[in-house]
Biotite code that builds the C-alpha atoms (Angstrom):
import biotite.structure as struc

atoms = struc.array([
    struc.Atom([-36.083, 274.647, 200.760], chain_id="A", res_id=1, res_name="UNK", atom_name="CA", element="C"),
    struc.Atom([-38.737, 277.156, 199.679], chain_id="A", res_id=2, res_name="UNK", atom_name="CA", element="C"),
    struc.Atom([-40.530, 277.057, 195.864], chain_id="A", res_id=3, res_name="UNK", atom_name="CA", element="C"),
    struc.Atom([-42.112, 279.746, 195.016], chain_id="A", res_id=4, res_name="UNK", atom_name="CA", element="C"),
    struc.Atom([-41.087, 282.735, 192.588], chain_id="A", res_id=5, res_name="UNK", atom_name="CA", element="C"),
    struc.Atom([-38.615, 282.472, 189.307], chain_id="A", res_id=6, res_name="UNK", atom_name="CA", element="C"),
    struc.Atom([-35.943, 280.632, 191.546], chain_id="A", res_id=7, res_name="UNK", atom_name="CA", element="C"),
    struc.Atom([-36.251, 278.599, 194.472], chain_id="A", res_id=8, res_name="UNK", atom_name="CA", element="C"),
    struc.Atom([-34.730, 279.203, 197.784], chain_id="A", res_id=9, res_name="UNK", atom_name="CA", element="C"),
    struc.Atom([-32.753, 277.375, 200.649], chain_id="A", res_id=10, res_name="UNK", atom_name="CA", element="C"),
    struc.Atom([-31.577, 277.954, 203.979], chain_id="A", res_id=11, res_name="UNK", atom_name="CA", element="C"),
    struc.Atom([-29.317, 274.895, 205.314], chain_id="A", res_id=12, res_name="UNK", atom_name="CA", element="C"),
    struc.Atom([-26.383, 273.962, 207.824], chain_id="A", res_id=13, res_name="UNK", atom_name="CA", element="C"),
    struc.Atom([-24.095, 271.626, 207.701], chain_id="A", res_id=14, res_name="UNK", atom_name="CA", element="C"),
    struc.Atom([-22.715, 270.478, 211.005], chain_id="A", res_id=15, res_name="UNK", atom_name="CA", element="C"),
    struc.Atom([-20.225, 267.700, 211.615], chain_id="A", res_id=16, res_name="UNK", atom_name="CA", element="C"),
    struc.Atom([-18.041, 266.946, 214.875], chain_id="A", res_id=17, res_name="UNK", atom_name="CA", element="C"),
    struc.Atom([-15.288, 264.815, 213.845], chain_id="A", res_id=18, res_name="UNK", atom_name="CA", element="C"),
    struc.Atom([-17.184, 262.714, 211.466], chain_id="A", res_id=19, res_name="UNK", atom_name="CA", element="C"),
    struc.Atom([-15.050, 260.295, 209.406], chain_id="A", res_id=20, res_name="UNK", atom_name="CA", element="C"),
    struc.Atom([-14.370, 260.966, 205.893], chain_id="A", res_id=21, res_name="UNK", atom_name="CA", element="C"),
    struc.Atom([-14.611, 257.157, 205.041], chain_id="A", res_id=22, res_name="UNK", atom_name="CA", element="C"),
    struc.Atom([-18.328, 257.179, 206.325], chain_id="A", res_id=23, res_name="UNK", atom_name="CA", element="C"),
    struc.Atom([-18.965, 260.403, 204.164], chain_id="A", res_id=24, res_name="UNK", atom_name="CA", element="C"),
    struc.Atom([-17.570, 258.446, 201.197], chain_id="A", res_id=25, res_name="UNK", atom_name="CA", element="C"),
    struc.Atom([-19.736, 255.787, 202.006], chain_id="A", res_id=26, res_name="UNK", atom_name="CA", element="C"),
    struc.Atom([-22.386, 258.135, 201.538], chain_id="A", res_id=27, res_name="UNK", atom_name="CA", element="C"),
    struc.Atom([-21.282, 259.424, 198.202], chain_id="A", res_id=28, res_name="UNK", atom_name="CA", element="C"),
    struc.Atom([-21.072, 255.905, 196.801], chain_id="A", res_id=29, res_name="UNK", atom_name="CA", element="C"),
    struc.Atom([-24.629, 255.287, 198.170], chain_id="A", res_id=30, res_name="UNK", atom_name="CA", element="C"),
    struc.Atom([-25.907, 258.002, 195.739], chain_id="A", res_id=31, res_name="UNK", atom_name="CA", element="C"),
    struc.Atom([-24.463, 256.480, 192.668], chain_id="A", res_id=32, res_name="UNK", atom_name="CA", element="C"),
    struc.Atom([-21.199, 258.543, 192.450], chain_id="A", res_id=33, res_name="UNK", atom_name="CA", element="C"),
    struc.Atom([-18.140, 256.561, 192.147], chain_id="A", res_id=34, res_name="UNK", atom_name="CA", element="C"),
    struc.Atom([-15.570, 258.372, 194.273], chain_id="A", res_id=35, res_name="UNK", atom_name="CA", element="C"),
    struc.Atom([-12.530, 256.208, 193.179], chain_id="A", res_id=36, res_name="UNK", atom_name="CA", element="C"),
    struc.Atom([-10.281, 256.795, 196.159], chain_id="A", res_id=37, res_name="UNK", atom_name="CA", element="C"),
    struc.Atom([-10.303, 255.222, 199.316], chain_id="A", res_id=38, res_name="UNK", atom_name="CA", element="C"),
    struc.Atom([-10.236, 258.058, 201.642], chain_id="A", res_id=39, res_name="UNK", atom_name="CA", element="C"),
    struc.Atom([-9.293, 258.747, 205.563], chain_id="A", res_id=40, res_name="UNK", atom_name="CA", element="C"),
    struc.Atom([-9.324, 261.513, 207.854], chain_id="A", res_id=41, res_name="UNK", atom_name="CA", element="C"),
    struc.Atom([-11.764, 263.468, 209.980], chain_id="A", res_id=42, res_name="UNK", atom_name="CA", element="C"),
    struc.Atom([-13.889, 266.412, 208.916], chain_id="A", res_id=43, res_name="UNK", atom_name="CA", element="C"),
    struc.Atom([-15.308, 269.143, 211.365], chain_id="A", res_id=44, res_name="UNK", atom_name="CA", element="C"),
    struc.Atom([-17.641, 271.691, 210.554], chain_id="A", res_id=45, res_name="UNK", atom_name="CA", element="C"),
    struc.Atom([-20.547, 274.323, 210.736], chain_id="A", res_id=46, res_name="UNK", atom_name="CA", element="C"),
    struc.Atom([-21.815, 275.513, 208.057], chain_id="A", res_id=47, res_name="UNK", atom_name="CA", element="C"),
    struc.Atom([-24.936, 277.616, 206.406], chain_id="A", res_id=48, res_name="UNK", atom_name="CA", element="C"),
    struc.Atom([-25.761, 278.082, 203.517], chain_id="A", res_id=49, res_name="UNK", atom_name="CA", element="C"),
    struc.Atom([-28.790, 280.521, 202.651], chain_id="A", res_id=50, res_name="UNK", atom_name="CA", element="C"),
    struc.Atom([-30.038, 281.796, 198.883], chain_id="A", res_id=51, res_name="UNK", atom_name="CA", element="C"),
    struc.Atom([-31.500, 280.805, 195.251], chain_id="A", res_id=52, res_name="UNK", atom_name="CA", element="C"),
    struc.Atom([-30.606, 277.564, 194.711], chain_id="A", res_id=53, res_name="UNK", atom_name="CA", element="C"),
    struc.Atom([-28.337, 278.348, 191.762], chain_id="A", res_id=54, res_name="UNK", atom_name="CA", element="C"),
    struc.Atom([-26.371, 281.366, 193.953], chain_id="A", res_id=55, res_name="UNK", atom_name="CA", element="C"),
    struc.Atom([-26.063, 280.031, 197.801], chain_id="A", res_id=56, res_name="UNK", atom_name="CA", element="C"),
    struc.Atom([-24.099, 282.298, 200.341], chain_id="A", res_id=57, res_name="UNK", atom_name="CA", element="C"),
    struc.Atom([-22.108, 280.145, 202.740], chain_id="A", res_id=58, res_name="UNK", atom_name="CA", element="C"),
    struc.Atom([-20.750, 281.285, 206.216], chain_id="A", res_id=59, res_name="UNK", atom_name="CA", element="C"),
    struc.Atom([-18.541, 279.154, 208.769], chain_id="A", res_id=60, res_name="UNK", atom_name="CA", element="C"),
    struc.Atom([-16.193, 277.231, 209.093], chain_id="A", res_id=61, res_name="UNK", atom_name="CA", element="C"),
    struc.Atom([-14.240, 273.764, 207.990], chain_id="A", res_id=62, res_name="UNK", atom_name="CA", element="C"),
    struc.Atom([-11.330, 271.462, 209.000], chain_id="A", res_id=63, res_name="UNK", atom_name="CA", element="C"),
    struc.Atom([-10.275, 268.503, 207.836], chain_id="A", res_id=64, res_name="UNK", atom_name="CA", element="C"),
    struc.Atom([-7.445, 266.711, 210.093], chain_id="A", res_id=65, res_name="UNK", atom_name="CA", element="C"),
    struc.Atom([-5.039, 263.914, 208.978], chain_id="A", res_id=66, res_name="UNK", atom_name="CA", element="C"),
    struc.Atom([-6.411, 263.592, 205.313], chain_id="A", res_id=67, res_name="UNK", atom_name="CA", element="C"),
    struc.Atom([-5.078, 260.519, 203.344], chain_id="A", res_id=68, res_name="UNK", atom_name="CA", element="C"),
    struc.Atom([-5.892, 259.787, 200.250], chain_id="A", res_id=69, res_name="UNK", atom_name="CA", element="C"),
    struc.Atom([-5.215, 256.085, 198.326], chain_id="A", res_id=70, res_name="UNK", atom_name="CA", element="C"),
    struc.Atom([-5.681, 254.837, 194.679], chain_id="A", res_id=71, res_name="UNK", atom_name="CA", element="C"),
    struc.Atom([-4.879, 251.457, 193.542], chain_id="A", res_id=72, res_name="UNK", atom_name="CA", element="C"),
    struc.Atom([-3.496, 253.208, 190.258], chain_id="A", res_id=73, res_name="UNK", atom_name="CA", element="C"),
    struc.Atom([-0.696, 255.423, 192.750], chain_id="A", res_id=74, res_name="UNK", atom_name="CA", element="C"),
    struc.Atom([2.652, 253.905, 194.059], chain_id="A", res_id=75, res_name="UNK", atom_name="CA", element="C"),
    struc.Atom([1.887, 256.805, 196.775], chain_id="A", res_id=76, res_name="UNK", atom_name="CA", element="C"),
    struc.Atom([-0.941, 257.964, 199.166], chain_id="A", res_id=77, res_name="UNK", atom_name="CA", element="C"),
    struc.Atom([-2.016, 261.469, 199.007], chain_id="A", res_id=78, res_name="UNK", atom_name="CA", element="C"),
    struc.Atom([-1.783, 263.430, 202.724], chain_id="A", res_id=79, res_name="UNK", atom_name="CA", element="C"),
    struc.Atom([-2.150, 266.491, 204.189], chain_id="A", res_id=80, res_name="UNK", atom_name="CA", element="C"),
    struc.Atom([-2.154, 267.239, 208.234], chain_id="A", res_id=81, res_name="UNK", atom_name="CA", element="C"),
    struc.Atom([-4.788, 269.366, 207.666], chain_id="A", res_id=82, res_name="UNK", atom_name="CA", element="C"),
    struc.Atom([-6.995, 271.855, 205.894], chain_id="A", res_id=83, res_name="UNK", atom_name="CA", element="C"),
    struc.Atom([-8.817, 274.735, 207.143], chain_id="A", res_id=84, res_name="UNK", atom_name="CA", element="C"),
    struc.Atom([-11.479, 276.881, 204.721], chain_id="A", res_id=85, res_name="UNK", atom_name="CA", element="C"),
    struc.Atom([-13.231, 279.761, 206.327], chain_id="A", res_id=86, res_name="UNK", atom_name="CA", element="C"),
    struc.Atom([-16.677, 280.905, 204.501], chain_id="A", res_id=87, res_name="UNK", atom_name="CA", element="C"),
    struc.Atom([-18.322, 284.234, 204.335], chain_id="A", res_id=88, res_name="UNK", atom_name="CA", element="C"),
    struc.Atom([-21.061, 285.335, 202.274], chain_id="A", res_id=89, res_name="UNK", atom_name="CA", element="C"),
    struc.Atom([-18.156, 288.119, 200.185], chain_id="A", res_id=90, res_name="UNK", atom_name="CA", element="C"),
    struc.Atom([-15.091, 285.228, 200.495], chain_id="A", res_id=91, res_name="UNK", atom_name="CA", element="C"),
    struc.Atom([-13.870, 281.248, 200.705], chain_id="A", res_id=92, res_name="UNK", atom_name="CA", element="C"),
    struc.Atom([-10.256, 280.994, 201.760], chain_id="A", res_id=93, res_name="UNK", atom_name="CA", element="C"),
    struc.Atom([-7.802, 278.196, 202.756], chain_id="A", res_id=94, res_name="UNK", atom_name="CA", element="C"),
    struc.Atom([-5.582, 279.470, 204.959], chain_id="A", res_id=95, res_name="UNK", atom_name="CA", element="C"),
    struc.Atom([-2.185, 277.867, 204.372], chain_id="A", res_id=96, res_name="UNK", atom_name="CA", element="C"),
    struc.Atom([-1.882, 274.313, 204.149], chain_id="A", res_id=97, res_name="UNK", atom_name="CA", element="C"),
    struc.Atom([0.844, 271.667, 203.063], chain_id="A", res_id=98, res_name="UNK", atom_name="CA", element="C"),
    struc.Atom([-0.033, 268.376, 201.024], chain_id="A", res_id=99, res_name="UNK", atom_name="CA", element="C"),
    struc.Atom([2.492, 265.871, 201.050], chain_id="A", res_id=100, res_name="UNK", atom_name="CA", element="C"),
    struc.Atom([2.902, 262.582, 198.244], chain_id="A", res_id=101, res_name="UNK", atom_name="CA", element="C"),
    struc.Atom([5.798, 260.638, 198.530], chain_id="A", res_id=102, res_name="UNK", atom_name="CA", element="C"),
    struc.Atom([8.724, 263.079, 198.595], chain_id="A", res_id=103, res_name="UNK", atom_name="CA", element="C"),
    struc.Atom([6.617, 265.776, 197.055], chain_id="A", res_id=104, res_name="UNK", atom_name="CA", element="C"),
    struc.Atom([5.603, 268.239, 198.904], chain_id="A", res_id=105, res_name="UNK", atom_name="CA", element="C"),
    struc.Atom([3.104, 271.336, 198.138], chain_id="A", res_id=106, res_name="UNK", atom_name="CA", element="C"),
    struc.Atom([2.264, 274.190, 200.099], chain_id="A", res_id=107, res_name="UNK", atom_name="CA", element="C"),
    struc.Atom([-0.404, 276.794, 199.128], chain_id="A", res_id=108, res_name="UNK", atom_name="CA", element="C"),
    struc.Atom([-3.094, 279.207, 200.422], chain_id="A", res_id=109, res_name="UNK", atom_name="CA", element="C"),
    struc.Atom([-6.453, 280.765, 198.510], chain_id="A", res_id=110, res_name="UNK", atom_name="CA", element="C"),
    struc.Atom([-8.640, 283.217, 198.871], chain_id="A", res_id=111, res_name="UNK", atom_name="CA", element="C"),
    struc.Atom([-12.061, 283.575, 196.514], chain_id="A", res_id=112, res_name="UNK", atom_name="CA", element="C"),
    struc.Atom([-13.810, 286.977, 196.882], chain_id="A", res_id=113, res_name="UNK", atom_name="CA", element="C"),
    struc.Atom([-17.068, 287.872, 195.312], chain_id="A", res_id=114, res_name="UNK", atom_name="CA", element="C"),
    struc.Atom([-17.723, 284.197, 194.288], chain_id="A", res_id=115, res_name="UNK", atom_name="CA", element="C"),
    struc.Atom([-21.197, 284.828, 194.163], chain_id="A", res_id=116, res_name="UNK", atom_name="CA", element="C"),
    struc.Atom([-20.970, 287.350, 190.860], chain_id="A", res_id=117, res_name="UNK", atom_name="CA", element="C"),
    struc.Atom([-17.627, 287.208, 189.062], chain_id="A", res_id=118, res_name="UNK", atom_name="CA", element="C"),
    struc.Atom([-15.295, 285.530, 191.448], chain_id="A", res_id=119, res_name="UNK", atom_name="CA", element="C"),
    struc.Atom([-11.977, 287.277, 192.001], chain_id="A", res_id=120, res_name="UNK", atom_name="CA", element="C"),
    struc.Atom([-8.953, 284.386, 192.920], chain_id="A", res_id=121, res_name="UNK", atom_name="CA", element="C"),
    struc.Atom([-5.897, 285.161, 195.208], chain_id="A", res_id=122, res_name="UNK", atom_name="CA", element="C"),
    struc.Atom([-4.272, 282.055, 195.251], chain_id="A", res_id=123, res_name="UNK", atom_name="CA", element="C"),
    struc.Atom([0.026, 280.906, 195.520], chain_id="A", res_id=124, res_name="UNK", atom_name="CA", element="C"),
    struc.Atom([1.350, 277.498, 195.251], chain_id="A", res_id=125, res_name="UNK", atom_name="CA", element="C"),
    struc.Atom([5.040, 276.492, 195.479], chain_id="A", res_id=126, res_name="UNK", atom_name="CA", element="C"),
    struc.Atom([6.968, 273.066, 195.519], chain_id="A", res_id=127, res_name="UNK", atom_name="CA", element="C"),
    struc.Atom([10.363, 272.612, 195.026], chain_id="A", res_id=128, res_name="UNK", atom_name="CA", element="C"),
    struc.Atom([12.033, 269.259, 193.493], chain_id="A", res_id=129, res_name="UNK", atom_name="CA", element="C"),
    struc.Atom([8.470, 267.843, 192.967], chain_id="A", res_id=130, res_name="UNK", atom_name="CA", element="C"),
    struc.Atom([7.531, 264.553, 190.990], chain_id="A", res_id=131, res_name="UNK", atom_name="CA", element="C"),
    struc.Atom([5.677, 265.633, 188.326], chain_id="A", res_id=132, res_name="UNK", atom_name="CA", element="C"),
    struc.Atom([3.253, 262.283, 188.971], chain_id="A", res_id=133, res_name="UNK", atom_name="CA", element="C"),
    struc.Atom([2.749, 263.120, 192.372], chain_id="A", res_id=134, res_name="UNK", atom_name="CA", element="C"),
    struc.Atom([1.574, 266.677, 191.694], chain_id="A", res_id=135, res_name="UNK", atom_name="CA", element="C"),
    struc.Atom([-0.845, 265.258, 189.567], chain_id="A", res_id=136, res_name="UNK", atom_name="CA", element="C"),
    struc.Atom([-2.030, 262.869, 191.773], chain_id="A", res_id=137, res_name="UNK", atom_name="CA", element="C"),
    struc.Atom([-2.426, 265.425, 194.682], chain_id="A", res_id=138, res_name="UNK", atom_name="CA", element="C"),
    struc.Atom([-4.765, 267.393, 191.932], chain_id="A", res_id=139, res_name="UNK", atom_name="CA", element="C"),
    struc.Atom([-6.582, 264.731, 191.677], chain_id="A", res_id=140, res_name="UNK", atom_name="CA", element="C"),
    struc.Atom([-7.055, 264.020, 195.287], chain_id="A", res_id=141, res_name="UNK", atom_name="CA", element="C"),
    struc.Atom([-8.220, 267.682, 195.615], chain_id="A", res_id=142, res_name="UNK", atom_name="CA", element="C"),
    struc.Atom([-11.139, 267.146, 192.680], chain_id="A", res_id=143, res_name="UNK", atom_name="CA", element="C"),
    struc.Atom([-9.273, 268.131, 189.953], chain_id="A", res_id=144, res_name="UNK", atom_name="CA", element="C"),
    struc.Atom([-10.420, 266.688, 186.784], chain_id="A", res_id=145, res_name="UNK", atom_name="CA", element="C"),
    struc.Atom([-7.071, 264.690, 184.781], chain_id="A", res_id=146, res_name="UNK", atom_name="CA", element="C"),
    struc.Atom([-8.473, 261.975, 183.031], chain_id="A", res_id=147, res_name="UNK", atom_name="CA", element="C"),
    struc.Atom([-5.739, 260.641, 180.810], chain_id="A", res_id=148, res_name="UNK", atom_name="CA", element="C"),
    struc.Atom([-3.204, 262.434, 182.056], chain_id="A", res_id=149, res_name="UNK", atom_name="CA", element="C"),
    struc.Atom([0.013, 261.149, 182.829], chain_id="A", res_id=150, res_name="UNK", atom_name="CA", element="C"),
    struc.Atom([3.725, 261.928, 183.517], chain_id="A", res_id=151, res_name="UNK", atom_name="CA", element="C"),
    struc.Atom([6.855, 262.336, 185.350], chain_id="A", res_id=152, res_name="UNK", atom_name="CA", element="C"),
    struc.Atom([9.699, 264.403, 185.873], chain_id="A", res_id=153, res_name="UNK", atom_name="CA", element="C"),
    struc.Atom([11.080, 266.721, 188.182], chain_id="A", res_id=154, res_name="UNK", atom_name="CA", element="C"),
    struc.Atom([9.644, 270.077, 188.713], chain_id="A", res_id=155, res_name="UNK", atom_name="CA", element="C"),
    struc.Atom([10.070, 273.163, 191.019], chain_id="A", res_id=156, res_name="UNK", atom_name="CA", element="C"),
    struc.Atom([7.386, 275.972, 191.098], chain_id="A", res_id=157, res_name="UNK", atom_name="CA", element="C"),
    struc.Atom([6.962, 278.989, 192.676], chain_id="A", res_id=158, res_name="UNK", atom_name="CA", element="C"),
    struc.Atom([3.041, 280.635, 191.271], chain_id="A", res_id=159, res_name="UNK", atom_name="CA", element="C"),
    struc.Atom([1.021, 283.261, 192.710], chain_id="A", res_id=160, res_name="UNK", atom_name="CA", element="C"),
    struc.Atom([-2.758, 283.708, 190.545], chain_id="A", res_id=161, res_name="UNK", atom_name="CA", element="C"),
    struc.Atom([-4.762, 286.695, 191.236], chain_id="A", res_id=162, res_name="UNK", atom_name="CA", element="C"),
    struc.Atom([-7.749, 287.706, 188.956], chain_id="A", res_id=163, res_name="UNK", atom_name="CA", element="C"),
    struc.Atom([-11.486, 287.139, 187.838], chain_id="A", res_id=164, res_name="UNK", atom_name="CA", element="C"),
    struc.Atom([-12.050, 283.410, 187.553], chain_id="A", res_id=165, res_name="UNK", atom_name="CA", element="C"),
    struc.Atom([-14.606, 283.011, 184.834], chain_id="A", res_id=166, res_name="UNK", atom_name="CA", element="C"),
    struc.Atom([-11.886, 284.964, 182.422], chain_id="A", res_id=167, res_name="UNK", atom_name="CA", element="C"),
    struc.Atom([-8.590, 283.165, 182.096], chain_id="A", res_id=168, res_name="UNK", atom_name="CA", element="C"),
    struc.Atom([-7.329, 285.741, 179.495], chain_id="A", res_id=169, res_name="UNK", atom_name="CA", element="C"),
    struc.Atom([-7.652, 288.368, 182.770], chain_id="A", res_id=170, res_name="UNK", atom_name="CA", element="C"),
    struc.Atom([-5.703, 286.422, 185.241], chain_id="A", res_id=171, res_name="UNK", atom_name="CA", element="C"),
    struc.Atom([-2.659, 288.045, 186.861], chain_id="A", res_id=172, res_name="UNK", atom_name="CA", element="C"),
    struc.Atom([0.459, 285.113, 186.637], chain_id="A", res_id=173, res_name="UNK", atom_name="CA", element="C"),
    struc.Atom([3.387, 285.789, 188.450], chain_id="A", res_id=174, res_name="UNK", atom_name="CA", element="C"),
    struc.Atom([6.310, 283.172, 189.390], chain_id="A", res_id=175, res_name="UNK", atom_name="CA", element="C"),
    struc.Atom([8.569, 281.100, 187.768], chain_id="A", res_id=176, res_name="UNK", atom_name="CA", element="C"),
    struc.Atom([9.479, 277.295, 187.008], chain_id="A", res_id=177, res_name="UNK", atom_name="CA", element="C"),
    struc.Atom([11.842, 274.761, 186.178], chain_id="A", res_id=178, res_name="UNK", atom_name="CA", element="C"),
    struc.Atom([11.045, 271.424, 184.485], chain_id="A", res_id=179, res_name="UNK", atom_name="CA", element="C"),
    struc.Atom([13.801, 268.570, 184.887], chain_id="A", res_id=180, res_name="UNK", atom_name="CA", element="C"),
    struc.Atom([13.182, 265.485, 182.468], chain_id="A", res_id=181, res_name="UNK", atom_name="CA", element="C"),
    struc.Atom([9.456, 265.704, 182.433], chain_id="A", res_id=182, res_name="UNK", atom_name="CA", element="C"),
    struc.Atom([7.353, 263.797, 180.313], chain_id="A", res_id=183, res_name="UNK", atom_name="CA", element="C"),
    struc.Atom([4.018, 265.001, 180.281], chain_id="A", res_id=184, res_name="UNK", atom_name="CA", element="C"),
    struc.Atom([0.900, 262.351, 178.384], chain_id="A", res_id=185, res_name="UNK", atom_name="CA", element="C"),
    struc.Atom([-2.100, 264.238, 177.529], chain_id="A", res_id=186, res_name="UNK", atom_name="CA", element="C"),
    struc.Atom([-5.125, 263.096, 175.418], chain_id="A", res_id=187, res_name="UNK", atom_name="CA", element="C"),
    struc.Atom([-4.674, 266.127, 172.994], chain_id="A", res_id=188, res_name="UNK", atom_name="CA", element="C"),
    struc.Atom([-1.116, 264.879, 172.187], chain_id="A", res_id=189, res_name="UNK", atom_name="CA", element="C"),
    struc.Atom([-0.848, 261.440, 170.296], chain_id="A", res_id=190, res_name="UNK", atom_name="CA", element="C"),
    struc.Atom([2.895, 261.660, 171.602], chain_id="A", res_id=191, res_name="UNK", atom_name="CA", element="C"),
    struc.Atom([3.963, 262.779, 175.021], chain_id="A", res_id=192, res_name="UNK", atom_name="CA", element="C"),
    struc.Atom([5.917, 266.377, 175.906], chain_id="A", res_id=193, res_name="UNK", atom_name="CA", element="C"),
    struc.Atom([9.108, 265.328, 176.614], chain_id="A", res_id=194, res_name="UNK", atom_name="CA", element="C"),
    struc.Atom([11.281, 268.247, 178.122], chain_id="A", res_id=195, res_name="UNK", atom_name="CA", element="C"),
    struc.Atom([14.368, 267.775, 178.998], chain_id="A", res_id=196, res_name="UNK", atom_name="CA", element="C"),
    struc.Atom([15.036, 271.180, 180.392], chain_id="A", res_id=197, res_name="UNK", atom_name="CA", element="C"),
    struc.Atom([13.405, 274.308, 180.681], chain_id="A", res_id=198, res_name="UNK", atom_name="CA", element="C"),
    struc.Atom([13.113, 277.733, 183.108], chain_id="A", res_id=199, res_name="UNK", atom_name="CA", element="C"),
    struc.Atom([9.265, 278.617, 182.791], chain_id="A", res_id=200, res_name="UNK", atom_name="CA", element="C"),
    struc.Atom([8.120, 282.592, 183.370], chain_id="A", res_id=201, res_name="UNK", atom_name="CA", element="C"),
    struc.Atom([4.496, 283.571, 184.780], chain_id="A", res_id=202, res_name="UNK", atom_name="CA", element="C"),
    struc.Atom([3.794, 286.955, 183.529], chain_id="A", res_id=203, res_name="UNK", atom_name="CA", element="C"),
    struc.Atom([0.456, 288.846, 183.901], chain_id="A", res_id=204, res_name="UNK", atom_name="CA", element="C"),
    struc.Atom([-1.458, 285.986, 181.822], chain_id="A", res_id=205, res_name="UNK", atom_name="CA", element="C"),
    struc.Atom([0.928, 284.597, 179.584], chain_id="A", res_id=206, res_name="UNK", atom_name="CA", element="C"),
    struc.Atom([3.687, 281.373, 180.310], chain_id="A", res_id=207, res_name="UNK", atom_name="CA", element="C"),
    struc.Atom([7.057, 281.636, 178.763], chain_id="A", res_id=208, res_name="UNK", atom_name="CA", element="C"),
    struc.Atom([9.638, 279.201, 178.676], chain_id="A", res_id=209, res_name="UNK", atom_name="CA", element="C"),
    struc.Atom([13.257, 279.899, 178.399], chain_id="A", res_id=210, res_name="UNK", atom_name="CA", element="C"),
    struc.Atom([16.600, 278.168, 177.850], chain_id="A", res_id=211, res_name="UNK", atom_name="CA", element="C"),
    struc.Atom([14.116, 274.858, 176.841], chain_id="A", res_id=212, res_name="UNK", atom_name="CA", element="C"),
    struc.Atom([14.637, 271.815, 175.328], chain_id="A", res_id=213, res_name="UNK", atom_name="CA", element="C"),
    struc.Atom([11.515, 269.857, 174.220], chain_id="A", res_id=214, res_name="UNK", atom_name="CA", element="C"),
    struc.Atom([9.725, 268.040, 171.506], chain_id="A", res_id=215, res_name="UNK", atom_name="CA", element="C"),
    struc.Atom([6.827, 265.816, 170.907], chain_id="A", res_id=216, res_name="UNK", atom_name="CA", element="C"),
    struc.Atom([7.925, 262.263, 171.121], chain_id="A", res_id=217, res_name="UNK", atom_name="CA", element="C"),
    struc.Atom([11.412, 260.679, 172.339], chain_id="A", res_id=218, res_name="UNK", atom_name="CA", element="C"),
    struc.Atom([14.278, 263.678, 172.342], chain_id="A", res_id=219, res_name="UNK", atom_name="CA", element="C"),
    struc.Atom([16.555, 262.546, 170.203], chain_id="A", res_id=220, res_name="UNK", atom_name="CA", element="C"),
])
């Protein structure tokens, strides 16, 4: 790391053969993080990083093989057989990957161009008969902040997002949905979303529902 200037700079690699997620964890907990998953699988690498410290431009490569993830608070471990991400200074992809919970399963692919100035997202994720607990707890897995958030339910998706990432309004939906008897707890809500049906549209940046059923609180 270099000081000097308005900003300062770094040029780092990252290189791991195999290492062992649960020793990286170990790691993380030794800095004061709480990671709050118990965590297995192995994690190759080589990676650099080079920049200002606020604007780093990676390049390599990353694999993680036979990733499991556990929480005392699932009926379920997370998994996924693996996960590739290839890094360039313009992009970050995943090329396609499955992630498995129960009898959930998810399969997706990304690609971020530009992230280092306004970030442009090309991203798809489908599931079909999904528990709608299990797709949270695979979000979770995968970083996702849900504190609070709760539910259940069947759901089947089908979602492709393509647009600038720091503006939501811009993002380019397409896709559809179907929600099965979900109940969905959120901290905004003093009641939960109950739906008992409904055929969801993704258009350009708007969600519509059709043919729904839904309230806030028990249906009666």
């Amino acid at each position: 790391v270099a000081y000097g200037g308005d900003e300062s700079t770094a040029k780092l690699r990252l290189v791991s053969k195999q290492s062992p997620l649960v020793d990286l964890r170990k790691l993380v907990a030794l800095s004061g993080a709480n990671p709050g998953y118990e965590t297995k699988g192995v994690l190759t690498a080589d990676v650099t990083a080079e920049g200002p410290l606020s604007k780093l431009a990676f390049a390599g490569s990353a694999a993680i093989r036979g990733l499991e993830v556990k929480s005392k608070e699932w009926k379920t471990a997370v998994r996924s057989p693996g996960v590739e991400i290839a890094l360039t200074p313009k992009s970050l992809s995943a090329s396609p990957f499955t992630v498995e919970a129960g009898g959930t399963r998810l399969t997706g692919a990304f690609q971020l161009d530009d992230y280092l100035e306004r970030g442009r997202l090309n991203a798809e994720l489908r599931a079909a008969g999904a528990d709608l607990a299990e797709l949270i707890h695979m979000a979770q897995a995968f970083g996702v902040s849900s504190e609070g958030v709760s539910g259940e339910g069947n759901v089947t998706v089908d979602l492709k997002v393509r647009g600038p990432v720091k503006n939501a309004d811009a993002l380019d939906l397409s896709g559809t949905a179907a929600l099965t008897g979900v109940t969905l707890r959120v901290p905004a809500l003093v009641k939960p979303l109950q739906v008992a049906k409904a055929n969801v549209m993704f258009r350009e940046n708007s969600v519509v529902m059709e043919n729904a059923s839904a309230s806030i609180g028990p249906l009666s």
